[in-house]
N, C-alpha and C positions, 0 to 999 in steps of 0.2 A: 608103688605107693605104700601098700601093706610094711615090704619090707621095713622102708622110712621112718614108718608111722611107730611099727615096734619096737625100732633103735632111739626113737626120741621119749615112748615111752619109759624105755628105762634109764635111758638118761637121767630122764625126770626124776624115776626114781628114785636115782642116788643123791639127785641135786634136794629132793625132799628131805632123804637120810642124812644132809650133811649142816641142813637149818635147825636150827633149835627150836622145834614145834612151837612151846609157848610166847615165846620172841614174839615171832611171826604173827600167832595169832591174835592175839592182844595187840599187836604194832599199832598206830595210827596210820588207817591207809596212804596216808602222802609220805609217809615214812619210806612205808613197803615199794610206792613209786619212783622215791628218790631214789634209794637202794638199787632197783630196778633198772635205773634208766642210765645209774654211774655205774655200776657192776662190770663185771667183766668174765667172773665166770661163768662157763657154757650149765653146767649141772643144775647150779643156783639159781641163774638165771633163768632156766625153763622150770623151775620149781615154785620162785616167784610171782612169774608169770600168771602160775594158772593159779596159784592162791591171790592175788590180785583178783583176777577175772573171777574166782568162786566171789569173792568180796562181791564186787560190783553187782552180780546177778541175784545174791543174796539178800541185796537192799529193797527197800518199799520206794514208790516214784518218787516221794519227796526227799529221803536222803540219799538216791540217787542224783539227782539236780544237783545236792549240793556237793558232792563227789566232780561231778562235770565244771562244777562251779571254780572249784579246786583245782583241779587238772588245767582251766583256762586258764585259770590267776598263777597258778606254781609254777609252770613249766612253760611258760611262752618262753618268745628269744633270749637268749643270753646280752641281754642291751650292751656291758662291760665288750665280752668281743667281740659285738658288729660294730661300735664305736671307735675299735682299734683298728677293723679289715675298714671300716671307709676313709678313716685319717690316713691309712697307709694306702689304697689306690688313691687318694688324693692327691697324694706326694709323686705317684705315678700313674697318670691314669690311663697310661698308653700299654700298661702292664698285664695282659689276660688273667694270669694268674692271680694278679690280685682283686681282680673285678670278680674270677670266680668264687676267691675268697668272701667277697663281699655274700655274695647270694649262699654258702653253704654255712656261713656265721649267721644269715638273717632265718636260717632255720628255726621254729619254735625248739623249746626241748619235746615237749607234745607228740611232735612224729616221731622221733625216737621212741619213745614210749612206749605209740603204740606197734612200732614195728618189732620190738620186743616182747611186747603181748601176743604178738602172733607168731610166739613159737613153738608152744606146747602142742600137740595133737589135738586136730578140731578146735584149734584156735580160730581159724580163721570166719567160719559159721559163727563164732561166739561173738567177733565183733560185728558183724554184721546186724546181729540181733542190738548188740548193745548200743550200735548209731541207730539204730531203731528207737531207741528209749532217747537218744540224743536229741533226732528230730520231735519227737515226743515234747521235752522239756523246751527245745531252742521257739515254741510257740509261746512262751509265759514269759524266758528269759533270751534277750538277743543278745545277752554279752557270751552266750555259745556258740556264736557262728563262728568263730576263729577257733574254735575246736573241732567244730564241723568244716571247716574247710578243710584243717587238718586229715579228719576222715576220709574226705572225697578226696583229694588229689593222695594219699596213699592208696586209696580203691581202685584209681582211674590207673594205677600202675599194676595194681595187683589182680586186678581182671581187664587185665589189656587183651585185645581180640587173639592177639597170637598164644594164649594160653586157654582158650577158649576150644572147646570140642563139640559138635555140633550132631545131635543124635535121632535119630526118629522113633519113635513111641508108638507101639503099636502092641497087639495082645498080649506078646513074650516079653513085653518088658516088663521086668520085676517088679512083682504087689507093689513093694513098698514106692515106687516111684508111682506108678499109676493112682496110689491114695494120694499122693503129693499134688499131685494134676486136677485131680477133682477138690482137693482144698483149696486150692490156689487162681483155680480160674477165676476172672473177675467182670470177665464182658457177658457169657454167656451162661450161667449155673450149668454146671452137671449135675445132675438126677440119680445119684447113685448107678453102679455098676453097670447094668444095660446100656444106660445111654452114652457113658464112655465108651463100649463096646461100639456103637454106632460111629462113634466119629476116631475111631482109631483101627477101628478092623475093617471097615466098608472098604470095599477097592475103591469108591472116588473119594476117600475121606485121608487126608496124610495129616500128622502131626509131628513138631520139631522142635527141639530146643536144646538150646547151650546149655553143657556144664560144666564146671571149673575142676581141675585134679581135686584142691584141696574142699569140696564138697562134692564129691563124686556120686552121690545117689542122690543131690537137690537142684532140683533144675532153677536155673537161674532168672529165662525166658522163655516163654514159648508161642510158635503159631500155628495154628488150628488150618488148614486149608482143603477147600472144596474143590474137586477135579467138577467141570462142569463144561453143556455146548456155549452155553451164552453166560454173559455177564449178571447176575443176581440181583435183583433189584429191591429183594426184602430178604428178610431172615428166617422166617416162617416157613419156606418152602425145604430151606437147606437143613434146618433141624427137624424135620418132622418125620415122627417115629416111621410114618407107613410109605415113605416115598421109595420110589423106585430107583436104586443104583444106578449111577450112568458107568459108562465100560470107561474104564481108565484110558485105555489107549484109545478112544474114541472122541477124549476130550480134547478142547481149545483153550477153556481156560481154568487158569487157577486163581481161584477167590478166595484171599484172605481174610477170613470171617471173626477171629480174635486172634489178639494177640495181649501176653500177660506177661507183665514183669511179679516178676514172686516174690520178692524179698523187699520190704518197704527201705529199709538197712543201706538199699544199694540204688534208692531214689538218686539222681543225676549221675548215675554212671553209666551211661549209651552203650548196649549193646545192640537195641531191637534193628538197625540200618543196617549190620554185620548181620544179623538173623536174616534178615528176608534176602538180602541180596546173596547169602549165601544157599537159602532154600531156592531163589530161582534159578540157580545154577545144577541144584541136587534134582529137582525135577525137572531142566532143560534134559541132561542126561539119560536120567530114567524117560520121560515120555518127549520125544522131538516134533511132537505133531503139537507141540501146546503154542497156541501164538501170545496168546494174551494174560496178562499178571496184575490184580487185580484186588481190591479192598474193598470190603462190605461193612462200612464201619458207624460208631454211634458216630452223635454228635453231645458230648455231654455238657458243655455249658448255652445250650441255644435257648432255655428256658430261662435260664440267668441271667442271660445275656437282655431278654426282653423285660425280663423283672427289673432290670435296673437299668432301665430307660430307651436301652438301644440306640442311641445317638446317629448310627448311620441310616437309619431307616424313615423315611419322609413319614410326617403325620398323620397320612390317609393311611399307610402300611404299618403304624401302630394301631390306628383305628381298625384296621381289616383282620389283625392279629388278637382283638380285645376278644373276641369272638372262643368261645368254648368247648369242644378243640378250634382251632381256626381253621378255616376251610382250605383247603390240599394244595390248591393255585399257589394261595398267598401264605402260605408253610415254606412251600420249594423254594417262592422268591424271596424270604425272610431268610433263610436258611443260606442262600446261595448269599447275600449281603454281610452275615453274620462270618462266614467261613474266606468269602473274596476280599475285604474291606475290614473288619471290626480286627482291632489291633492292638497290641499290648507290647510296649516296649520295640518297637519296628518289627517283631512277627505277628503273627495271629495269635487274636485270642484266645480259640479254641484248642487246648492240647493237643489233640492226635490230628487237625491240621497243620499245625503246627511241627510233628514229627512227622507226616507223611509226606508235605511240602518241602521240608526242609532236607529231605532223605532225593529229593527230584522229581517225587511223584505229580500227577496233571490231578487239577479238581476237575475230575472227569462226568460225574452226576448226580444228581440229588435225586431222592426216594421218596415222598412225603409220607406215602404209609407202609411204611417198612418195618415196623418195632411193633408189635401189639401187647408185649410183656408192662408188668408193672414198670420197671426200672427205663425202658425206652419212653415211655408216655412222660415217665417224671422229668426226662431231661432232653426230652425233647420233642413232643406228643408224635413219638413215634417215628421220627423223620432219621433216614438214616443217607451216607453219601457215602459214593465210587470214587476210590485214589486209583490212578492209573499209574501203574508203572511202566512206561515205553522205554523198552531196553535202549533203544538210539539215544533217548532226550534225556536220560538219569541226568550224567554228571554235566548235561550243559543248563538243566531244572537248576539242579543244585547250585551251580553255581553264581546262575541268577538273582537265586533266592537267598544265600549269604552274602555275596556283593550289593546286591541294588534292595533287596528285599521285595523281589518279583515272586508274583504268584504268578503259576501255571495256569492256564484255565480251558478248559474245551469249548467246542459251540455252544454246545447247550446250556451250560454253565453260564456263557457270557448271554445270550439270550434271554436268562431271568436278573440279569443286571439292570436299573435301573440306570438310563444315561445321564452321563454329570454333566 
């Protein structure tokens, strides 16, 4: 990659040498774009590039919006030839080729664009950040989501799993990536350097994550996992400074305690179902005595979810919930309703139900005092649940749960269900 990296560097270079600095700088950005996106030389083109990209990161949030505003309005479809490719598979419609026509005519110019932006060195980090500012702006203005879509289905191509390397983190792995893991956690704070220490050098403690060639020191995702005899029923036990090691090869299960996507940049492009099921494969190997695989996870919208009304839950179980915290019974059974039943668009409401369900996992148990940190009380007075992952029932979970929109659920689980 090194090597790559230095040949397009001087590419760049020359394609720098060969523009006329104050042109360039002075251009109007949709200028620099247009040029950009019709170009054709390699030199120019990677010199373009990143003085484009300098442009955009150089701006304040509001004439960035209108930058994005730009790029939606200039560069969409060429209307002129997808006009011409559907009157002509019209004429033929039995014709593949021109049906293909149809769909590489109805291309924005946009994806071109920015697949051109992504050529300079650490380009591709750069856009990342800048659909960062995308999603940013696409909350004030919706006429971005077809710029944003734009973004996502080039990401879903460009960090496709088969480019994807999957690494374990542990003492020797380089500073700089270990600072990255403590900025980036988001389920459970690291505590400055000790406490990474604990959950990365412990023999029952493994940590894992993807990283992409063209960000090669920035992990993408990662999961946190506890080698343990039994299944964890709070979180307090698994982070606590003074607790006693269990012997690794002594363990049953592995408890996935977080898991963090890093990059906001790279919101809907799925990688975390490729992370786990390729760590339970990495630690089937390494430990053969592990039976059980396993989620110790929040629940972050269950406080929400009461605050604005809870619709599944009978009036006596809102009355039983008004209570300050509410009392543990009627947590588990509110909780267990919120995560089996409350629904948003035919999945679950709850996000990481929603990814762990959808991934094939069982709602295997609820915790009601499991969280005792500020952040668990606030979203969910503390109440945390078990996703099972049963190696037999993944892909017949999964596929229940895409086709019919069946949730998995254990005994005990269906036991705090409320019969209809």
């Amino acid at each position: 990659m090194s090597v790559v990296s230095d040949l397009l560097e001087r590419v760049s270079e020359i394609g720098n040498a060969l523009l006329p600095g104050a042109a360039t700088r002075d251009a109007p950005l949709e200028d620099l774009c247009e040029r950009l996106a019709s170009g054709r030389g390699e030199a120019t083109g990677l010199a373009l590039a990143g003085r484009v990209l300098d442009r955009l990161e150089a701006m304040d949030d509001a004439a960035r919006v209108e930058a994005f505003a730009m790029l939606a309005e200039r560069f969409g479809p060429n209307r002129a030839r997808l006009e011409a490719a559907v009157e002509a598979w019209r004429a033929a419609p039995d014709d593949d080729a021109l049906a293909r026509a149809v769909h590489f005519s109805s291309e924005p110019r946009s994806q071109e664009l920015v697949r051109r932006l992504n050529s300079p060195p650490g380009a591709t980090a750069r856009l990342v950040r800048l659909r960062a500012a995308l999603l940013r702006a696409l909350r004030e203005n919706s006429r971005l989501e077809g710029l944003d879509r734009d973004f996502r289905h080039l990401f879903g191509s460009w960090f496709n799993r088969g480019f994807l390397r999957i690494q374990r983190i542990d003492w020797s792995t380089p500073a700089e990536v270990l600072e990255k893991i403590i900025s980036y956690e988001a389920v459970h704070e690291i505590r400055g350097w000790e406490e990474l220490r604990r959950r990365v050098a412990a023999p029952d403690r493994r940590l894992y994550a993807f990283f992409h060639p063209a960000m090669p020191g920035d992990p993408l995702i990662f999961v946190q996992v506890a080698l343990t005899a039994d299944i964890p029923g709070a979180i307090g036990p698994v982070l606590a400074e003074d607790r006693a090691p269990h012997p690794a090869e002594q363990a049953r299960v592995a408890a996935f305690y977080s898991i963090t996507n890093c990059h906001e940049g790279l919101r809907g492009v799925s990688f975390g179902a490729f992370l786990i099921k390729q760590v339970v494969e990495e630690l089937s190997r390494e430990l053969p005595r592990l039976r059980t695989f396993v989620t110790l996870s929040p629940i972050p919208g269950l406080r929400a979810w009461l605050a604005g009304g809870a619709p599944e839950l009978s009036d006596e179980a809102r009355a039983t919930m008004a209570a300050e915290p509410p009392p543990p019974d009627a947590l588990a059974r509110a909780a267990a309703v919120y995560l089996a039943e409350a629904k948003s668009r035919g999945g679950p409401l709850d996000p990481v139900a929603r990814f762990h369900l959808g991934n094939g996992a069982v709602l295997h148990r609820v915790n009601p005092e499991a969280d005792a940190s500020e952040r668990g009380m606030a979203a969910s007075w503390g109440c945390m649940v078990n996703y099972l992952y049963d190696l037999d029932a993944i892909e017949r979970n999964h596929e229940a749960f895409a086709g019919e929109g069946a949730i998995a659920t254990a005994p005990a689980v269906r036991r705090l269900l409320p019969r209809r």
